[in-house]
C-alpha positions, 0 to 999 in steps of 0.5 A: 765659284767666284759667282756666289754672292751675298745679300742681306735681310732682316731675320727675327727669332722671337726665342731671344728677346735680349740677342734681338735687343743686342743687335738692334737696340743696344742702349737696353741691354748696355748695363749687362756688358763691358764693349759694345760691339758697335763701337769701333773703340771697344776694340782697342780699348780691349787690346790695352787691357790685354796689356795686363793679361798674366797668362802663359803666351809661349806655353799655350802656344807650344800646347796648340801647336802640338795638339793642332800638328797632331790633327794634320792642320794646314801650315797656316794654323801652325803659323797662327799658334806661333804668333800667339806666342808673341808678346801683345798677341790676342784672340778671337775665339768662338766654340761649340759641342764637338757634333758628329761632321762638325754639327750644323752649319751655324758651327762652321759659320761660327767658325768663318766669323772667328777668321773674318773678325780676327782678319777685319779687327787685325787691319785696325790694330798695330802690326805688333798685335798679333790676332789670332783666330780659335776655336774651342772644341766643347769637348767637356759637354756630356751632352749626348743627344746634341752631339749624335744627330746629323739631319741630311736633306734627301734628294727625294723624299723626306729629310733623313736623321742619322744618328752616331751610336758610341757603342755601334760597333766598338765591342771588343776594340781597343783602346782609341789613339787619345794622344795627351787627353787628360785620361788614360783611356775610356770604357770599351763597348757600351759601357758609357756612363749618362754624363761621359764628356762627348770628347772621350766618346770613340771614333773608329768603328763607330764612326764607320758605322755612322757613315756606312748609313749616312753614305746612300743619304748623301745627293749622289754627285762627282764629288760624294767621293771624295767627301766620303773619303775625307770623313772616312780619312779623319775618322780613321786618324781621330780617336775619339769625337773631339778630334774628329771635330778638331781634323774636319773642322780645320779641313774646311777652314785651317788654311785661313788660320783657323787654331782649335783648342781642347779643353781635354788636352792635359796641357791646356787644363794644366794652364786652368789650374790657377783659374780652378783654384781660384773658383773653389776659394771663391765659389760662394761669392761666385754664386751670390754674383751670378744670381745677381746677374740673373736678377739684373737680367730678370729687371730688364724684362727678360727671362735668363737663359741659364738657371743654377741653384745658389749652392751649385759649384759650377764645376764637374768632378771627373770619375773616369770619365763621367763628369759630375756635378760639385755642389756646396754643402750648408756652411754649417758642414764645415764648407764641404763639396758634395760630388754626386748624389745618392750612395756613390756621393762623394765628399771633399773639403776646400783644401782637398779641391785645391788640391786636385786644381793643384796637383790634377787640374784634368779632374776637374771642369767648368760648367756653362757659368765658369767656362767662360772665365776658365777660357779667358784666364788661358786666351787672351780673349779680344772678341768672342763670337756668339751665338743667340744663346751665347751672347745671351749668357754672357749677359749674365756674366758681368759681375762673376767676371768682375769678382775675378778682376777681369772684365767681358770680352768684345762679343761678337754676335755671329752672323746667321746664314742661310745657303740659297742654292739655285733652285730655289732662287727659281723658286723664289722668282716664279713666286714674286718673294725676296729671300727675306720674305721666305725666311719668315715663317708667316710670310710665306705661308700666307704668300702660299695661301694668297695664291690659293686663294686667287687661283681659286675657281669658285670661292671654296670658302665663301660657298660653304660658308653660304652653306653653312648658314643656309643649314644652320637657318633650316635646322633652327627652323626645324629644330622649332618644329620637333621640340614642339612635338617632343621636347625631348627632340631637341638634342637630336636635332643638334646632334643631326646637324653637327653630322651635317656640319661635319659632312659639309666640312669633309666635302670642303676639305676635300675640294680645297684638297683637289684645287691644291691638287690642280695647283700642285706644281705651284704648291710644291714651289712655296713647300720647298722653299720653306723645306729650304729656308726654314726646314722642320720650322726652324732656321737652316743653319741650326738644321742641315749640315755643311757636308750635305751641301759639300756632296753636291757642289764639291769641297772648294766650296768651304774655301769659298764660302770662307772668303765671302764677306760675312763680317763687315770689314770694318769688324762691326756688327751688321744685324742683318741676317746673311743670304749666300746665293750659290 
């Protein structure tokens, strides 16, 4: 174990022109957020503005600690809420969507980040400054088909998808074991509405189900045992997804500290009533700001990765547990909420809103433009890791934070990581390429073309390239001849030679096909490091999940993939794309 190691190199997804221009060219994205992560004296600056955080400290700690006790976590965990509970104490947080085995890899490095920057900045801060490592379970999303799919690279032949089915194997259970969630229950069977929050979705049967299928897809090792034991443990003791996520997640990185928090917990949505109350009162003016953001965003030359409507309330009312959308009626209707459409649409008043952020803060939830402030009006928030996405959103973020008296956190780009087991960095010596080069798309196809082209016997392209023309010379030639005879020929002729054009590209493609056949041991190496590197087109970390690769090499891995430098130690940010060699 203690001979992985990690390099760096430069990786660039053209998806996200602001992400790209937030790590490399900071002063053009400046105007958008209130700390540069590049900066060192962001982070104490932050801390002194924490100063003034009028959150509850001591109750949110003893609702962690609860909660987190109630998932098994390690000692370490419940010593981290009982430091947040200090006076002066901060976070560090992150979160993602509670995907079934904790989603792809870039949640469980999102979640190493949020330890390895809570340890880096806590080095430069005072002793009297508690930092505290969390993550935010996006129990809340209603997003099924982000949360349902696990991809799992086969040992041979093509990758395998799994996906969990909430209602398999639920039919006549009973109620899951739900703890405090806010709710008294959830629907039996199939009976899931489209917009249920993914953390109310069950565990138990469905989830043996889902892992009776991902079982003989996993490499078949000494150590797919005891992994199966640990996803079949966690999900026997979990009622529902979000804790799952919350028992596996704190399995793989709970004793460096790791904290995770359930925005379904009823004492963590207690603590948001007072954010909640605030945002109904000022939801247009919240509005007018976020669309402000956006066109600010829109100056700068790129395209927002969040669009609302001006009259979306940015909350969910729940019903059961479905959540559905408020908007905003026209102000000539007395400023009412519209709860839903069509026959089932519900309206309330301003004063009936407040009341429920009152009396039943559990009804109510943020959308992906208050989560942010919900968040940080509980936490107090020093850092935030993000992602591509994330760190994107919040550059829209700016002035709504600004409404609420608050400013942006420090957001932490989270490092992108891809796993380089040792195979393919055999693969990658026999074909002359740095990991950085198979990481990039182009490269490495023209790399794999470049070596066809050399091993080429006969120049393929370049003789029937000489063919072709030598056909298409003939057929003018002939196609002169016959119109002379009957005009009406001409056609025929065109059509003939696009037979013979045909014949001669079907004889090419099949001699190109026999000479990647006589370099096929070399053409499988190029194929597989892009299976590896950049599976289904896309980055690894956004593809596979860690316990594919925990079945082949054993759980000690996630220890020891934690305690790799991924964050600089100084708590900067480094661009660069991360590689971890096994």
């Amino acid at each position: 174990m203690s001979g992985y190691r990690v390099t760096t190199g430069v990786a660039r997804d053209s998806r996200y022109p602001l992400y790209h221009d937030y790590l490399w060219r900071y002063d053009r994205v400046a105007s958008l957020y209130d700390y540069s992560p590049h900066l060192a004296a962001s982070v104490p600056a932050r801390v002194r503005e924490l100063r003034d955080f009028d959150g509850d400290r001591v109750g949110l700690a003893a609702g962690l600690e609860e909660y987190n006790r109630s998932l098994g976590a390690p000692p370490e965990t419940l010593s981290s809420c009982r430091r947040l509970a200090r006076p002066g104490s901060v976070v560090v947080i992150g979160g993602q969507q509670p995907g079934v085995l904790t989603g792809p890899l870039y949640t469980f490095w999102k979640a190493v980040a949020v330890v390895q920057l809570a340890e880096a900045v806590a080095r430069r801060l005072p002793p009297d400054t508690p930092v505290v490592p969390v993550f935010w379970i996006g129990a809340e999303d209603h997003d099924r088909d982000e949360v349902a799919p696990v991809n799992v690279p086969a040992p041979d032949g093509p990758a395998v998808r799994i996906v969990y089915d909430p209602s398999e194997g639920e039919q006549g259970a009973g109620q899951p074991r739900i703890g405090r969630l806010s709710g008294e229950g959830r629907p039996a069977g199939s009976a899931f509405p489209v917009r249920t929050s993914v953390g109310y979705l069950p565990a138990g049967q469905a989830a043996e189900a889902f892992l009776a299928r991902l079982e003989p897809a996993l490499w078949r090792t000494e150590f797919t045992a005891g992994v199966m034991d640990l996803l079949r443990r966690t999900a026997t003791a979990s009622g529902n997804l979000g804790d799952w996520f919350g028992r596996l997640l704190l399995s793989l990185v709970g004793g460096r500290g790791l904290v995770v928090a359930n925005p379904l917990h009823a004492g963590l949505r207690a603590l948001e009533s007072p954010m909640l109350r605030r945002m109904i009162q000022s939801n247009e003016a919240a509005s007018a700001r976020f669309a402000a953001g956006r066109e600010k965003v829109r100056e700068l030359g790129y395209e927002p990765q969040v669009e609302k409507d001006l009259d979306a309330a940015n909350l969910y009312l729940y019903r059961g547990f479905e959540r559905v959308p408020l908007r905003r009626l026209p102000a000539e209707s007395g400023g009412l909420f519209l709860a839903g459409a069509g026959p089932q649409a519900e309206r309330l008043t301003e004063a009936e809103l407040l009341d429920i952020a009152a009396r039943n803060p559990e009804r109510l939830s943020t959308n992906v433009v208050f989560r942010p402030l919900a968040q940080d009006a509980v936490f107090p928030v020093l850092a935030y890791v993000g992602g591509p996405g994330e760190t994107s959103y919040y550059g829209l973020y700016r002035d709504l934070y600004h409404l609420f008296g608050r400013r942006l956190p420090v957001v932490y780009p989270r490092p992108g990581v891809t796993i380089v087991e040792p195979v393919e960095a055999r693969r990658l010596e026999r074909c002359g390429l740095t990991a950085e080069q198979a990481l990039d798309l182009d490269v490495l196809r023209r790399a794999k073309a470049g070596y066809l082209a050399e091993a080429d016997p006969i120049g393929i392209d370049e003789v029937f390239g000489r063919l072709e023309n030598s056909v298409r010379e003939a057929y003018s030639a002939v196609s002169g001849a016959v119109t002379s005879v009957d005009p009406s020929l001409a056609d025929l002729a065109s059509k003939n030679l696009a037979r013979v054009k045909g014949e001669i590209e079907w004889l090419k493609n099949k001699t190109r096909q026999r000479h990647r056949q006589n370099c096929r041991e070399a053409v499988h190496r190029y194929e597989a490091i892009e299976a590896a590197f950049r599976p289904q087109g896309d980055y690894q970390e956004r593809v596979w999940n860690i316990f594919s690769y925990l079945a082949k090499y054993g759980l000690d891995l996630a220890l020891s993939l934690t305690a790799l430098p991924l964050v600089p130690a100084d708590g900067l940010v480094d661009a660069n794309h991360r590689f971890v060699w096994l």
